[in-house]
N, C-alpha and C positions, 0 to 999 in steps of 0.2 A: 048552691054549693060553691060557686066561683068564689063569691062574698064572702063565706064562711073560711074557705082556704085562704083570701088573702088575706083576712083576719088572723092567722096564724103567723103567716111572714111578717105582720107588723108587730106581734109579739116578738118575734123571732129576733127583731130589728130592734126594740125596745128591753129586753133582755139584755145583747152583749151591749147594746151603745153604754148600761148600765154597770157591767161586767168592764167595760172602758175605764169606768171613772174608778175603782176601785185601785188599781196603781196609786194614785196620789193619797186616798187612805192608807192605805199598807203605811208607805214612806211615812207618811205623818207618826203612826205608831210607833214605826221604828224608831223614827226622829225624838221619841220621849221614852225609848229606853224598854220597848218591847220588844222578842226575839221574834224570826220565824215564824217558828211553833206554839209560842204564845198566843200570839196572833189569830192562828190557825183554831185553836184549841177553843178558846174566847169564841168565836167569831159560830164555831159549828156549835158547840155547847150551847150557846144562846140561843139560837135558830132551833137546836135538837127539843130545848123547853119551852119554845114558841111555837112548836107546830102541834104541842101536844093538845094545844086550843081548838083545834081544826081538824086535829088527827083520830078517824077511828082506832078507836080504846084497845082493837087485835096486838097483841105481843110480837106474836112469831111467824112466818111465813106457814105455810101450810106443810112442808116438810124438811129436811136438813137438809138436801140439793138447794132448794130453793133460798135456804135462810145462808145459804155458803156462796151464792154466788149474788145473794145482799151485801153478805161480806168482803164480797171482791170488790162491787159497787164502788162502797167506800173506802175502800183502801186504794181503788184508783181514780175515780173521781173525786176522792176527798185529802187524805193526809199524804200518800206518796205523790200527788199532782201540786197540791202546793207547798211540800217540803223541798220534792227536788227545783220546783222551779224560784222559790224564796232564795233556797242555797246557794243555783246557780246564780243569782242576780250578787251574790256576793263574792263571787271569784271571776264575773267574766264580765263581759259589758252587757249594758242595757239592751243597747241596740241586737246583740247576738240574742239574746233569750225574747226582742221581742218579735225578732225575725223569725225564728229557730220555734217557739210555739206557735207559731202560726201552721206552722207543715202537721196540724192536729186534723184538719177537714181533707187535705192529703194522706194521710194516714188513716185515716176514719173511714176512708173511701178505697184503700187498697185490703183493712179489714174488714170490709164488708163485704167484698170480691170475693174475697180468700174464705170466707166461713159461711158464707150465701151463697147458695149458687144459682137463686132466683133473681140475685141483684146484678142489675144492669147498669154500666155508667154509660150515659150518652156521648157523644161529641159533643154538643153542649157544656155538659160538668167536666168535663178533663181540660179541655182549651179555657174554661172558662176560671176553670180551679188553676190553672199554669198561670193564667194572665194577673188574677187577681193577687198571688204570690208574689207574681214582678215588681206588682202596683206595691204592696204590703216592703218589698224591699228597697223599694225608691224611700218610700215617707221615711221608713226605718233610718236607713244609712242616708236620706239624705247625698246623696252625690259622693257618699263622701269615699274614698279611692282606698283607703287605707282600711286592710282588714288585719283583726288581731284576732287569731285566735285562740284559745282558750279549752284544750282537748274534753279539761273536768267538768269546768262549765257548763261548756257546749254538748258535751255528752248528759249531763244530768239535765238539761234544758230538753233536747231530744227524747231524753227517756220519759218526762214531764207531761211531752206533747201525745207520746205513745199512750202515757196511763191515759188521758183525756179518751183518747182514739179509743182502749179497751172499756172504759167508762161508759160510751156510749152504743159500744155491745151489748152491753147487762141488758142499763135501761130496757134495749130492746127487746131481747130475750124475755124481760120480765113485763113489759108494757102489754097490756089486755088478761094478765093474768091475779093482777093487785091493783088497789084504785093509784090512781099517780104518788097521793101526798101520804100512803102508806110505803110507799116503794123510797120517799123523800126522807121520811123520818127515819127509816132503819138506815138510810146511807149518812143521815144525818150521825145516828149513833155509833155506827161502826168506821166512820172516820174520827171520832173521838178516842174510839176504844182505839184502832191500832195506831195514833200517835200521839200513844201514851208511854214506848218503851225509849221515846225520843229524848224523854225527861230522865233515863237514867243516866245521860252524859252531862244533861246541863237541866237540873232539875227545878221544877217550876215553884218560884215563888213570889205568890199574889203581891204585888204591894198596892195597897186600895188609896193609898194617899195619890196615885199616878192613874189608876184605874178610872176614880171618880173624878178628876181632873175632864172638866164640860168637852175639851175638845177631843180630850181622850176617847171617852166615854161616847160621844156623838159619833164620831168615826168606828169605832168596836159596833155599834146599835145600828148605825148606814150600812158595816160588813154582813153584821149577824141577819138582819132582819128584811133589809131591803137587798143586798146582794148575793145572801144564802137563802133566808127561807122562802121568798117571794120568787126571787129567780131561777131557784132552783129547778121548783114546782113548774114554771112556766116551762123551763127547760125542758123538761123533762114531759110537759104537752107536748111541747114541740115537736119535740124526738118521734111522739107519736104519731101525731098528726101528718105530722109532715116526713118521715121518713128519717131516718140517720144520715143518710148520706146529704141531701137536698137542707134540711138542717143545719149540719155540720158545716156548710159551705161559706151559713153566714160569721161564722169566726172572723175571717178577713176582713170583714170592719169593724175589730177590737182595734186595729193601729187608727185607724181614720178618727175613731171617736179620741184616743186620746189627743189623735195632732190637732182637733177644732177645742178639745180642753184647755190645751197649753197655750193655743194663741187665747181664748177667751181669760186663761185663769192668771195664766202665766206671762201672757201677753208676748210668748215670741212670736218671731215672724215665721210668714209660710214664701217658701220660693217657690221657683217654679216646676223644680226637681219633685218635690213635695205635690203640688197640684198635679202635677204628669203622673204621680206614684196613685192621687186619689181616684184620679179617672181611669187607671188600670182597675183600680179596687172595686170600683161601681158598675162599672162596664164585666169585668170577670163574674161579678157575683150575678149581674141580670143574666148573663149569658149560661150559666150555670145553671139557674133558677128556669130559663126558659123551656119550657118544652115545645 
């Protein structure tokens, strides 16, 4: 059993390290002229016609409670989680939205309190979830002294972190009562459906000469398949296996994974502000994780 649980945190760990690298996709798309929501829409639509290979052939949930809080699923794990946090990354700073989602395993763990009343946070997960936050905001800000901010932003980045936090409610709710990767595909499709009214402001039109463009097209197929329908599914093991809150914890090495990308991809340097920020990070989350 030991075996089999630690099997699950090395998913757990190989899931966001992956969910890490998905920043430098995004930008890439943007960088050739794709929106947000484009992005978004591409990315789960794909994934929604890839899982249909895997996916048992059932339609609908077993009643309308259940097929409506599918619908919440994806409207907060899917289109309002990376609509508001796409948006904000365009009105505020980096560094705020990637501070500012991180407070989702914070948040995940205060609505888990609040709507469980069998759920317990140890001393462990609260010191260790404070610490690894600290960690998450050294790498982030980097040392750096000067804070700007950005009420819109930072508010739509917050609200970003929250849908994740509600997101991870559902899961739960609905984990042992539908197989995982049918619980995947309806979030898959009901995050398509509701940011589809997104299109009536700035409405969606394909151009396939930019689509089918190799690096394009590789980056949309990394999003769609390996960081939606693969991780999802695994995500959303996770969740079960391992609990929502204990889970959720490991968010906090979304930042670490990207600072070892950038020095790998992008080749900046790491200081020591930066190393001091990772070792909060590693250190919160085993202590967290510890029982």
């Amino acid at each position: 059993m030991k075996l089999k649980h630690g099997y699950y945190h090395l998913i757990a760990i190989l899931t966001v390290a992956i969910w890490g690298l998905t920043f430098v996709a995004t930008k890439v798309l943007i960088n050739h002229g794709l929106t947000p929501q484009e992005i978004f829409f591409y990315r789960f639509l794909i994934a929604y016609i890839g899982i249909w290979a895997i996916s048992p052939k059932r339609l609908f949930a077993a009643d309308l409670k259940d097929e409506l809080w599918l619908l919440t699923g994806g409207l907060f794990g899917g289109s309002l989680y990376f609509f508001t946090e796409n948006t904000a990354l365009g009105i505020t700073q980096a560094s705020n939205v990637a501070f500012i989602i991180c407070t989702a395993p914070l948040l995940t763990t205060i609505l888990s309190l609040l709507f469980y009343k069998n759920e317990k946070a140890t001393k462990g997960l609260i010191y260790g979830s404070l610490l690894a936050l600290v960690g998450v905001g050294l790498v982030v800000f980097n040392g750096s002294v000067v804070l700007k901010l950005s009420p819109a932003g930072d508010l739509l980045t917050l609200l970003a972190a929250l849908s994740w936090a509600f997101y991870s409610l559902v899961i739960r709710k609905m984990t042992g009562r539908y197989p995982t990767v049918f619980v995947t595909r309806k979030i898959f499709f009901y995050g398509v459906l509701t940011i589809l009214p997104a299109f009536l402001l700035h409405p969606l039109r394909p151009d396939f000469d930019v689509l089918l463009q190799p690096i394009v097209l590789s980056n949309l197929l990394f999003l769609a398949v390996l960081a939606s329908l693969i991780c999802y599914i695994l995500w959303n093991v996770v969740l079960k296996q391992l609990g929502t809150m204990r889970a959720s914890i490991y968010i906090y090495l979304n930042p670490l994974v990207t600072m070892v990308a950038s020095v790998l991809i992008l080749h900046e340097q790491i200081t020591w502000i930066t190393l001091m920020g990772a070792g909060c990070i590693i250190l919160g989350v085993y202590l967290a994780e510890k029982k």
